[in-house]
C-alpha positions in Angstrom: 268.4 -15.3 158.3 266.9 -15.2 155.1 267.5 -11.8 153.2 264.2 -9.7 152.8 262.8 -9.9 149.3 262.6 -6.2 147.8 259.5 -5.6 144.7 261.4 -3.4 141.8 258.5 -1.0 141.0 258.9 0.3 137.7 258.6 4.0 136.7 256.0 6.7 137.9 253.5 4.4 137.3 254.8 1.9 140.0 254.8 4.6 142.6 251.6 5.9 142.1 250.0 2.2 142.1 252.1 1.5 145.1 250.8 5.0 146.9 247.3 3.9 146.0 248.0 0.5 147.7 249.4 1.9 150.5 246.7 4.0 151.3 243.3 1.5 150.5 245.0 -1.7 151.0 241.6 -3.8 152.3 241.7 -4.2 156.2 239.2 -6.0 158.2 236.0 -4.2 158.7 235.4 -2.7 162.1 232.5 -1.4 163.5 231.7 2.4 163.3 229.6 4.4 164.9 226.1 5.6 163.3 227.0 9.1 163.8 229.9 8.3 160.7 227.4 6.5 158.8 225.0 8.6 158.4 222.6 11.6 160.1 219.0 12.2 161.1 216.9 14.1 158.5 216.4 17.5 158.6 219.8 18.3 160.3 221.8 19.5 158.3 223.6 23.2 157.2 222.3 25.6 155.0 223.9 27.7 152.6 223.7 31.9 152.9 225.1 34.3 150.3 225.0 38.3 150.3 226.3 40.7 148.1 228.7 43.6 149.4 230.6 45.6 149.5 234.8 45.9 150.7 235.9 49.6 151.3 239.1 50.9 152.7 241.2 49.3 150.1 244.7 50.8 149.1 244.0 51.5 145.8 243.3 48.0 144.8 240.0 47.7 144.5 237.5 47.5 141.5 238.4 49.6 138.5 234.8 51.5 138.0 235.2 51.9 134.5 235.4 48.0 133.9 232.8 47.2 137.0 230.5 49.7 136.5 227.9 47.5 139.4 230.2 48.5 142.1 229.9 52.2 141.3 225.9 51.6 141.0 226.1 49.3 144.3 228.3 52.9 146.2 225.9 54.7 144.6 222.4 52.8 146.0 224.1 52.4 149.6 225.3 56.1 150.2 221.5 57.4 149.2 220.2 55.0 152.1 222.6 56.8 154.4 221.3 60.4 153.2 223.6 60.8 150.6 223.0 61.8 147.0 225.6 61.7 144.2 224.6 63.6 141.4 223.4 62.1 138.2 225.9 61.3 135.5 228.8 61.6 138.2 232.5 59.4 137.4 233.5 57.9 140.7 237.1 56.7 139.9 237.2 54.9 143.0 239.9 52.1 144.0 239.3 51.8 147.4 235.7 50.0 147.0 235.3 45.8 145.5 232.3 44.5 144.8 232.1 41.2 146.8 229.8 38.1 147.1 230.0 36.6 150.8 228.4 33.0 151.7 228.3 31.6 155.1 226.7 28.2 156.3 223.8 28.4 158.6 223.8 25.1 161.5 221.2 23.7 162.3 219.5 24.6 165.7 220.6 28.4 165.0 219.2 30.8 167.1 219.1 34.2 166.7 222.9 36.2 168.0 224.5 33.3 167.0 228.1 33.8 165.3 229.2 32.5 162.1 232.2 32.6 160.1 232.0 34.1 156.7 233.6 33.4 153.3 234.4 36.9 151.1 235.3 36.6 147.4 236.1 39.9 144.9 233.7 39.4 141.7 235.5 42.4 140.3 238.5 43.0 139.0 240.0 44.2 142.3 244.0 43.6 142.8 243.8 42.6 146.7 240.9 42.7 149.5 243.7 43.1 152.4 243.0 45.3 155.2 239.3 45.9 153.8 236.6 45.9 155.7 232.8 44.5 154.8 230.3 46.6 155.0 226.8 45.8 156.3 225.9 42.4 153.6 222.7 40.7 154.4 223.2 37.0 153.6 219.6 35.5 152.2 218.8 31.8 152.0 217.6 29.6 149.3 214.3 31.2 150.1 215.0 34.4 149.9 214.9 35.5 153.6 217.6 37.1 155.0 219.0 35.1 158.2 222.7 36.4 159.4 223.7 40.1 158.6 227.7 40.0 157.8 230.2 42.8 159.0 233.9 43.3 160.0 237.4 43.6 158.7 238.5 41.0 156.1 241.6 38.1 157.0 243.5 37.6 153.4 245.8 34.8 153.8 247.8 36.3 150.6 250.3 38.6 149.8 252.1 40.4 147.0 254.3 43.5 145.9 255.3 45.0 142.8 258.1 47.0 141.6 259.5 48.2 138.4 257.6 46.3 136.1 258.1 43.0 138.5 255.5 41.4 140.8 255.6 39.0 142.9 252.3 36.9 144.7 251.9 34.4 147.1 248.0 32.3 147.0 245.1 34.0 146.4 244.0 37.7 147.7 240.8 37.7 146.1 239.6 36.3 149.3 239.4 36.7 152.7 237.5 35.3 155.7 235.9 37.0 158.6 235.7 34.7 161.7 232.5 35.6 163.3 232.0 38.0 161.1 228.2 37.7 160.6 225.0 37.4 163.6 222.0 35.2 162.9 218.8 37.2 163.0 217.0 34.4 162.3 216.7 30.1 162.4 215.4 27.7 160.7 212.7 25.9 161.8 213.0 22.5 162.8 211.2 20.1 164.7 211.6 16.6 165.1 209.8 13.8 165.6 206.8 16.3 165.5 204.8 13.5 163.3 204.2 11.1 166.4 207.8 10.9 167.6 208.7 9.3 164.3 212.6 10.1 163.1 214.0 8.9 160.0 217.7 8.7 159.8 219.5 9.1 156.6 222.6 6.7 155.7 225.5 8.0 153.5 225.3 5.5 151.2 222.5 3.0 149.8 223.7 0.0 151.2 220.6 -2.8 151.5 223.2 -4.9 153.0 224.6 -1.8 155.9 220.9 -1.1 156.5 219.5 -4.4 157.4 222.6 -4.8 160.2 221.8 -1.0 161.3 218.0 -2.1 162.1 219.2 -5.2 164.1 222.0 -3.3 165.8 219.5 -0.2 166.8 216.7 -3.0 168.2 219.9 -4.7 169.8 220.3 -2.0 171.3 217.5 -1.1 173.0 215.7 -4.2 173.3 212.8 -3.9 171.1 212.0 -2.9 167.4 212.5 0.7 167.4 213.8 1.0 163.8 212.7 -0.5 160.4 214.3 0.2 157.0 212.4 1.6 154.2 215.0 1.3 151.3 218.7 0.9 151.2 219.3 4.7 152.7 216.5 5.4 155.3 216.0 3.7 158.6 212.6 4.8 160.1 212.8 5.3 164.2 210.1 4.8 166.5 210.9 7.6 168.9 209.6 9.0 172.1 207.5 12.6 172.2 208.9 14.1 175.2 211.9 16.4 173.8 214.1 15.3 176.4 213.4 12.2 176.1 214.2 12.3 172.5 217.8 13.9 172.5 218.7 11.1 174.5 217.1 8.7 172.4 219.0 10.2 169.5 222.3 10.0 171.1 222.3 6.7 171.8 221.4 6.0 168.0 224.1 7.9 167.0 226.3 5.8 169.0 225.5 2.5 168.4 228.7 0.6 166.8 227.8 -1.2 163.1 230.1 -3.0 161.1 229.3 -1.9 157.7 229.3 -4.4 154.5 232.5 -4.4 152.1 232.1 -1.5 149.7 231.9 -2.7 146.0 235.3 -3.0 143.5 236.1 0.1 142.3 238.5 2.1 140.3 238.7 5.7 140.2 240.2 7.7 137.3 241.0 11.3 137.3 241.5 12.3 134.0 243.0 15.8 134.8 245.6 14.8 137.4 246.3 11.5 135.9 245.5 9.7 139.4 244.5 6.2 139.4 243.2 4.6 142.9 242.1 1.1 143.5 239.7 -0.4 146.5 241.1 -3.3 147.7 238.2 -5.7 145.9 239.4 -5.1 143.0 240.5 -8.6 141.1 241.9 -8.9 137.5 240.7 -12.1 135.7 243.4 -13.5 133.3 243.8 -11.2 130.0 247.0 -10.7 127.3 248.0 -6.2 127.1 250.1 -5.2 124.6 251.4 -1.8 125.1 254.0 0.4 123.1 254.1 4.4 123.3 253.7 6.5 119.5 255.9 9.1 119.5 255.8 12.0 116.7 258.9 14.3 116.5 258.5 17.5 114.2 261.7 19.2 113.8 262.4 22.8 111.6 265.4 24.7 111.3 265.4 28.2 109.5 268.3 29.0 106.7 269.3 31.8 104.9 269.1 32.1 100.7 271.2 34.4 99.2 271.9 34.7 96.0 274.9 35.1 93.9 276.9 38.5 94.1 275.5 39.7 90.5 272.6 37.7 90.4 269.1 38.8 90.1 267.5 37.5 93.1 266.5 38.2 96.8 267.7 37.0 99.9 264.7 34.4 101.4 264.2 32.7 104.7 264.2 29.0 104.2 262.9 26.5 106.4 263.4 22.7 106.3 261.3 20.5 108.3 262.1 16.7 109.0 259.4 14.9 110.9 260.4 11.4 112.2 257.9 9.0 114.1 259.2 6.4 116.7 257.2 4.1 118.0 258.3 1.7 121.0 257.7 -2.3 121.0 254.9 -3.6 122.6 254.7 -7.4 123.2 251.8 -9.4 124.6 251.9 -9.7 128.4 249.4 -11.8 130.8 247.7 -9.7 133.8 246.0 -11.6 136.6 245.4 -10.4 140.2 243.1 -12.2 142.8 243.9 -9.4 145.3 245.0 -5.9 145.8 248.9 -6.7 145.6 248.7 -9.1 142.7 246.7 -6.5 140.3 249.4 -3.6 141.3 252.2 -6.1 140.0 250.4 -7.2 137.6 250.3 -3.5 135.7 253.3 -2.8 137.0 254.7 -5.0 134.7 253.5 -3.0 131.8 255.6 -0.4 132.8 253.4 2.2 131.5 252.4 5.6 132.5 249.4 6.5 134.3 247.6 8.1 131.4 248.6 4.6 130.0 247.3 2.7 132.5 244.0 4.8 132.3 243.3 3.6 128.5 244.4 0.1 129.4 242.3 -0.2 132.4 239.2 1.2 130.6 240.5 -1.9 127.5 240.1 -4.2 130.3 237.2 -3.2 131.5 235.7 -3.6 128.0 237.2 -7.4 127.7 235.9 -8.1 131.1 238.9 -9.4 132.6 238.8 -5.9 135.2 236.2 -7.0 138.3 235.3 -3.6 139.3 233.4 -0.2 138.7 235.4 1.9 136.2 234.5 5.6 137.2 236.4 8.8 135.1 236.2 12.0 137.2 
C-alpha cells in the first residue's frame, strides 16, 4: 500500500489558509429552495426602541450626579403617577438606570402579540441584575408607538468585588426580557393588493440566478407567472383571493433553484487578521519576494557618581542601542488554477497573515490575483 502523502503547512499562516479551505472549498451547486434565496417584498421585521427606565437595582444603578437624565426621567414619571418632587431636590439614587430597549416587530403582528426585548444601560450603571423595566413604550421609525415593554430583566453576567479586587464574567450592562413587551399595534400590509401582483426580492443581484428563478417558477406551475425586472426582483402574477394567494406563495417559496457560481473573492479583515478565499479564486503566474523588517530599541538606565571629593552630582544615565534586522527575502513563483493550488502556493511564502494581506492586495495590483479584493 502506498504511504499517504502528508502537505507540511508552514506557520499560522498555513493554518488559517488551510481553515479557510476547509470551510469554502468549492462543491457542486445544489439546488435551494427560494425561501433561502430570497423573500417577498414587504415582509420583513421592523425595528422598535423605547427609552426606560430599570429600578430595583442593588445599589448599582446610575450615579445621578454623572447622569443627571435619569434623575429628570424619575422625576417626569413619578409626577404622571401623582407625585411631585420638589424643585431643586438631590435624588442620590442607585437603585434606578436609565435604559434604551429595542425589540423587532414581525410582520403580520397583531395586536397581544409577545415579543422578546433587548435592554441596554446608557448610564453609567455597575449591573442591571435582578432589575425590573418599568412601563417603556417602544416607537417605530415613524414615531408611533407599537409594543409597550415591561417585566423583570435576564442578565446573563455576573461579578463581585472585594477589598479592592473585582472580578466579572461578560457583560451586565444588558439583559433580555423574553416576552417582555405586547403589540398594541401592526403594521399594515397587504399583498398583492395592486391586481394580485407580488414581487419577490432576491438576496443578491444575480442576472444569471434570476433568469433560472423565472423558468423554474413557470416550470412550476405551467405557465408564465413570473418575469424579472432586474438582477434582484422577480415580478409574480398572483391570484386575488387571499387564500388562494398564501398558497400560491408557498409554493414559490419552495420551488428548488440551483443558483449560478458566486464570483472570486477574497475577504480581508484588517482587525482580526482573517483572510478567507471562495473557491474560484485562481492565481495567474507571478514572482513575491517577502522578508519581515524588524526594529529593536533597547535602553538600560546607569548610575553617575562622581568621585568622593569631587564637585559633582550623582545623574541617571541612559544608554540606548537600537539595532535593525531585517530577514532575507528571495523571489518565489505563485500560481494556483484552483482552491488547493493558491493555498500552497502562499503557503510557500511562509508569511503571516497581516503578510499575506499586503501581498495579496500586491497581487491584486499586478493582476496575477483573479478575484475581488474586499478589506472589512
Amino acid at each position: 500500500m502506498t504511504p499517504r502523502k502528508t502537505l507540511p503547512i508552514p506557520g499560522i499562516a498555513g493554518r488559517v489558509l488551510l481553515l479557510a479551505l476547509c470551510c469554502l472549498l468549492a462543491l457542486p451547486a445544489q439546488a435551494e429552495r427560494l425561501r433561502e434565496l430570497g423573500s417577498f417584498a414587504g415582509v420583513r421585521d421592523n425595528a422598535l426602541v423605547g427609552y426606560g427606565l430599570v429600578v430595583g437595582l442593588d445599589g448599582t444603578g446610575d450615579q445621578t450626579m454623572q447622569a443627571p437624565f435619569t434623575g429628570q426621567s424619575l422625576t417626569n414619571m413619578l409626577s404622571q403617577l401623582g407625585i411631585t418632587v420638589p424643585p431643586g431636590t438631590n435624588m442620590q439614587l442607585r437603585n434606578v438606570a436609565a435604559v434604551m430597549v429595542t425589540a423587532e416587530l414581525p410582520p403580520f403582528a397583531r395586536p397581544g402579540q409577545r415579543l422578546d426585548v433587548v435592554v441596554s444601560s446608557v448610564g453609567n450603571a455597575d449591573s442591571l441584575r435582578g432589575g425590573t423595566l418599568l412601563m417603556t413604550p417602544l416607537k417605530g421609525a415613524d414615531g408611533d408607538t407599537y409594543a409597550m415593554a415591561q417585566g423583570n430583566l435576564l442578565v446573563g453576567g455576573a461579578g463581585a468585588s472585594a477589598g479592592g479586587s473585582s472580578v466579572q464574567i461578560n457583560q451586565q450592562a444588558g439583559g433580555r426580557i423574553a416576552g417582555g413587551a405586547t403589540v398594541e399595534r401592526g403594521v399594515p400590509l397587504d399583498l398583492g393588493a395592486n391586481g394580485g401582483l407580488l414581487e419577490l426580492q432576491l438576496d443578491s443581484d444575480d442576472f444569471g440566478t434570476a433568469q433560472r428563478v423565472v423558468s423554474a417558477i413557470n416550470r412550476e406551475f405551467g405557465r408564465p407567472v413570473a418575469a424579472a425586472r432586474n438582477a434582484r426582483v422577480i415580478a409574480l402574477d398572483g391570484p386575488l383571493d387571499p387564500n388562494a394567494r398564501v398558497n400560491f406563495m408557498a409554493r414559490v417559496e419552495n420551488v428548488r433553484v440551483t443558483p449560478t457560481e458566486e464570483p472570486a473573492r477574497v475577504v480581508l479583515n484588517s482587525r482580526t487578521g482573517s483572510i478567507v478565499l471562495n473557491g474560484a479564486v485562481t492565481l495567474r503566474q507571478a514572482a513575491v519576494a517577502h522578508g519581515n523588517l524588524s526594529i529593536v530599541i533597547d535602553t538600560e538606565v546607569g548610575v553617575s557618581q562622581p568621585n568622593p571629593f569631587a564637585d559633582g552630582e550623582t545623574v541617571v544615565v541612559e544608554d540606548t542601542e537600537v539595532s535593525i534586522q531585517q530577514q532575507p527575502g528571495t523571489l518565489k513563483v505563485v500560481e494556483g488554477a484552483d482552491l488547493m493550488e493558491v493555498v500552497d502556493a502562499l503557503n510557500s511564502l511562509g508569511a503571516t497573515p497581516n503578510d499575506l494581506m499586503s501581498i495579496l492586495e500586491a497581487l491584486k495590483q499586478a493582476g496575477s490575483l483573479r478575484a475581488e479584493l474586499e478589506i472589512i
